[in-house]
N, C-alpha and C positions, 0 to 999 in steps of 0.2 A: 740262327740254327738252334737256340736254344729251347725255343718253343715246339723244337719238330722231335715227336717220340720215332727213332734209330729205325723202330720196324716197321712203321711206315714209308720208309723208302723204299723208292722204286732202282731195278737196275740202270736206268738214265738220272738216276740223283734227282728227281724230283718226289716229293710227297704226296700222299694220298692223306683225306681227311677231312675235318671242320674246323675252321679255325677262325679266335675272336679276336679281334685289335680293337682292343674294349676305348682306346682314344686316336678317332680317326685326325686331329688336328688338318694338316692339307695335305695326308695321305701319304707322306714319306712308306713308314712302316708299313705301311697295306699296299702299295704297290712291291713291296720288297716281296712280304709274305707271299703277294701273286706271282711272282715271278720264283719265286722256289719250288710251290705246290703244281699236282698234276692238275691237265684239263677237267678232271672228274672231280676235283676236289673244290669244296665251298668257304668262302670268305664272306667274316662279316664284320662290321664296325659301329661301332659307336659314338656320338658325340651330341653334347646338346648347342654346340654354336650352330645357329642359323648360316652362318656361312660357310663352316665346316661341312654343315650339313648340303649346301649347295652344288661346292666342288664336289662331295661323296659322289652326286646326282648324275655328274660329269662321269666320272670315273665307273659307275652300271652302267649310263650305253654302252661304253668301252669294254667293259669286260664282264661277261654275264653270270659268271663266277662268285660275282660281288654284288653285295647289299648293305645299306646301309642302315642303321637304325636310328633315330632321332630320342632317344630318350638318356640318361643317365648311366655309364657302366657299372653302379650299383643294383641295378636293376635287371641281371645277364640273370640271374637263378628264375625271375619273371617271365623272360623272352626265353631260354633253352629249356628242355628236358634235362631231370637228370640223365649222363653218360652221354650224355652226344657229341660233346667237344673234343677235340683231338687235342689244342693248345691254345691257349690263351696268353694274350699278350697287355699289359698296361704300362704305359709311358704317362709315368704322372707331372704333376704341376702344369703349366700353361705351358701352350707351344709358342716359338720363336715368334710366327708370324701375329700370336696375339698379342706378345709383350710389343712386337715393334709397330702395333698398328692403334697408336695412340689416344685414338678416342676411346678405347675403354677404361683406362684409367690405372692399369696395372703397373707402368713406369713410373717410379718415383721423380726422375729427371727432365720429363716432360710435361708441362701446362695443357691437362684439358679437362673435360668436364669429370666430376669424380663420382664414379662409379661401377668399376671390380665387378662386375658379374660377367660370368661366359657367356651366358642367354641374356641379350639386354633385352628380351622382350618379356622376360617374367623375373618373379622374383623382387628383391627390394634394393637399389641402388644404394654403396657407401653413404654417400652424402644424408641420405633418409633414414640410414640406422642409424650413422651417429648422433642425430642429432635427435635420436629418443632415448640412447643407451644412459647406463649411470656410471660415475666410475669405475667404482667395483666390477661390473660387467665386463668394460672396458680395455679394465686391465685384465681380468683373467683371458681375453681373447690375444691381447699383445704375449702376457705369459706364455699361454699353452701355445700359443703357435707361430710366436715370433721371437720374444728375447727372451727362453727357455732358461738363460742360466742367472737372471736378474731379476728377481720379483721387484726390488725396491725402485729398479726403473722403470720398471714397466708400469707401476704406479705413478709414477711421474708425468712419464709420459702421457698415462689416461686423464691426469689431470691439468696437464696443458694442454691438449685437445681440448676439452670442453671446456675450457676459459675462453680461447679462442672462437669458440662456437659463440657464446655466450658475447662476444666482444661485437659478434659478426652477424649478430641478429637472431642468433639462433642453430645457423645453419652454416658449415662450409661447402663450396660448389665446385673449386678447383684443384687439383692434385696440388697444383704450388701453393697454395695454405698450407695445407697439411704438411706437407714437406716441411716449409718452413718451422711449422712450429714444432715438429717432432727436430729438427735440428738444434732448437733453441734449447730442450728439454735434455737432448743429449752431449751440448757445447760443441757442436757443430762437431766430433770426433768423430773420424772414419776408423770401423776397425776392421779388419782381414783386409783392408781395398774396398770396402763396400760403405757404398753411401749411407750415410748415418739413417736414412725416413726406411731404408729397404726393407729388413725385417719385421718394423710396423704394418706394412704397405701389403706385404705377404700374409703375416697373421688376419689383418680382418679382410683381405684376398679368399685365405682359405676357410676364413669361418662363415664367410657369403655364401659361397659356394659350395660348400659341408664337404671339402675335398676329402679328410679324413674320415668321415663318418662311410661317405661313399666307397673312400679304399677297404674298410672293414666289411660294409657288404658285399665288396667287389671279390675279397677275397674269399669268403666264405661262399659265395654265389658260387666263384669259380670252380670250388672245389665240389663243388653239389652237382656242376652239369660237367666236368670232365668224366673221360672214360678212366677205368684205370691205368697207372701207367701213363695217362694225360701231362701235359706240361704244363705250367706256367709261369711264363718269365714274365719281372716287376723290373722298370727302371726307375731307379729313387734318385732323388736328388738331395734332401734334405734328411739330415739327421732322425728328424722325428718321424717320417716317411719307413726311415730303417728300421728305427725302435717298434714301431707298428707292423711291421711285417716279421721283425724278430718273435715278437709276441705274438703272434698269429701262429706260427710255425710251431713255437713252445707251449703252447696252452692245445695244440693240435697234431702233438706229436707222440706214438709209441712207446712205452715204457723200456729202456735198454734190459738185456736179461740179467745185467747182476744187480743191479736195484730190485729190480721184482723180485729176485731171488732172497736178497738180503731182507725186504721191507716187508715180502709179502703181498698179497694183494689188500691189504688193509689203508686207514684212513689217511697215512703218511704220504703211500703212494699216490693216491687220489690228486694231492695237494700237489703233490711233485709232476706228476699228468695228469690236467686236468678234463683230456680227453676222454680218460676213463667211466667220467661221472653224465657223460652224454652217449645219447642212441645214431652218432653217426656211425654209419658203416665204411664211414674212409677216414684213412690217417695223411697226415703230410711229412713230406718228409724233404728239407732243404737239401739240395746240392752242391749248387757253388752260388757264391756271391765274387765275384769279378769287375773291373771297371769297364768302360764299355771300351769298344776296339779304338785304334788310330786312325781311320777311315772315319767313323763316328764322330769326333772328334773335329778333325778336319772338316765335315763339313756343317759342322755346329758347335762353336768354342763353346756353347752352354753345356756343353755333353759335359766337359771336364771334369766337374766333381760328381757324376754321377755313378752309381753302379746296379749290375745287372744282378739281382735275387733270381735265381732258378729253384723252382719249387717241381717237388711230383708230388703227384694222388697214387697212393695205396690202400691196397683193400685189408680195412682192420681185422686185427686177429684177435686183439684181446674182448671181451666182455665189458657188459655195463656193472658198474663197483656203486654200493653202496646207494642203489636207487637214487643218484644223479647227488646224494649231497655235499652241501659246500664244505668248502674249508674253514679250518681260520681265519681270523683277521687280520692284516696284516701285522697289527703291532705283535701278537700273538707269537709271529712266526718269524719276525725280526725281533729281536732284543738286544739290547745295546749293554755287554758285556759292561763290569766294575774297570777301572782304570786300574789298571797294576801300576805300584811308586812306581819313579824315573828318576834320576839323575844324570847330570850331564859329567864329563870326566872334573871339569874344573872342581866340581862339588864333592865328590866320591875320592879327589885326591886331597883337598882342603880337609874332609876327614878323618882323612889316614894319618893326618899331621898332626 
């Protein structure tokens, strides 16, 4: 319900509209949204798996409502107008049926050939990038999108990788290498319950696939072809999934009126919204963020740690500031305050004495 704007309903509870389920995986979501919306209203999806794309194919004889599009849901601002969309929908990361469907190479705990791509028919497979990447590389893709709060391991890690390449002729082929030697690199430690290769496994998952890159067009796309008052709800699973939708929301968000009032419209504000300094005609504005329901849940234990980001589109009031310029630097605008003394009581009474 989150992606249905309130006045589009009909007095029989169903919806009128357009609406995108920007990742069709094997249709959960877009049979649901079909089954809320009226006969008049249109469904579409997107996905790049070939075989995602197959079952979509199933599901348009079925219902003539629905269409499928075969390309990337980064690419929605390409395929719609702006204003046409009533609601938008993204369920990011892999769907169930790809983690458990083991040739592609996404389970850490299964032996098959390696290589992580949605579309295995384009694109460049795991085994093929590693074994041109260089450390440094290497690690900044474990860093940035797998063990986010340990540089020193994730260096580690890039560097038992390519010794084992290097041991193995060049090239690893199968998930259970890789496993292995990310086990060795981490002393085989599970942390939260999760298999020590998994966070590896994910980071060059998502930097194959440019999941992030595509969430950042995706959101911005979507804000381009909603109506106003349009929806869109994001299901995150991963922390950094959040922080990138956080940031999407604040860098695209309305100045509140006692700031503007206090700061002005000068450069201060700018920095503080930096929506001010672009010619969109739409602002965002979060509503809730929630876990997803108990039905959710139940018929997908992967649902657990996830939650649901609801976003609207409104139509901006303020003006363009400062002919679009930037801010600061970051160091600039962070400064790391003098350390005020300290003492502990033992030392402050050892003193007095």
């Amino acid at each position: 319900a989150a992606m249905f704007p309130p006045t589009l309903q009909r007095p029989d509870g169903k919806f009128d509209g357009t609406y995108a389920d920007c990742t069709f995986g094997r249709g959960g979501h877009t049979r649901a949204i079909l089954g809320r919306v009226s006969p008049e209203a249109r469904v579409f999806a997107f996905d790049v798996d070939p075989e995602a794309v197959q079952v979509a194919r199933q599901l348009e004889a079925e219902d003539k409502r629905f269409k499928i599009i075969h390309r990337p849901f980064g690419d929605i601002a390409e395929v719609f107008e702006p204003n046409t969309l009533n609601g938008v929908l993204l369920d990011l990361g892999v769907s169930s049926p790809q983690l458990d469907d083991y040739h592609r190479g996404f389970n850490c705990n299964v032996d098959c050939p390696l290589d992580m791509r949605m579309n295995q028919n384009a694109g460049m497979p795991a085994n093929q990038w590693l074994s041109q990447v260089t450390a440094e590389q290497l690690a900044w893709v474990i860093y940035s999108y797998g063990e986010d709060d340990d540089a020193l391991l994730s260096e580690r890690i890039a560097e038992h990788i390519l010794a084992k390449q290097r041991q193995c002729g060049g090239m690893l082929h199968r998930t259970r290498q890789l496993a292995e030697v990310i086990k060795r690199a981490k002393w085989g430690v599970a942390e939260d319950r999760m298999a020590p290769p998994k966070l590896t496994f994910q980071a060059i998952r998502v930097f194959l696939n440019q999941e992030m890159l595509q969430l950042d067009r995706a959101l911005k796309g979507a804000m381009s072809v909603l109506t106003q008052q349009g929806h869109c709800s994001i299901i995150s699973f991963k922390r950094k999934e959040a922080n990138a939708i956080r940031k999407f929301v604040r860098e695209h968000e309305e100045p509140d009126e006692y700031l503007r009032s206090e700061l002005g419209e000068g450069p201060r504000l700018c920095e503080l919204f930096p929506l001010l300094t672009t010619d969109y005609d739409w602002s965002t504005r979060q509503v809730s963020i929630s876990p997803v329901s108990f039905k959710e849940t139940e018929n997908n234990w992967r649902a657990r740690s996830s939650a649901v980001h609801k976003l609207v589109k409104c139509r901006r009031t303020c003006s363009v500031l400062h002919g679009g310029a930037p801010g600061r630097p970051f160091e600039q605008r962070f400064v790391e305050p003098p350390q005020p003394s300290f003492q502990g009581a033992e030392q402050r009474h050892a003193a007095d004495t």
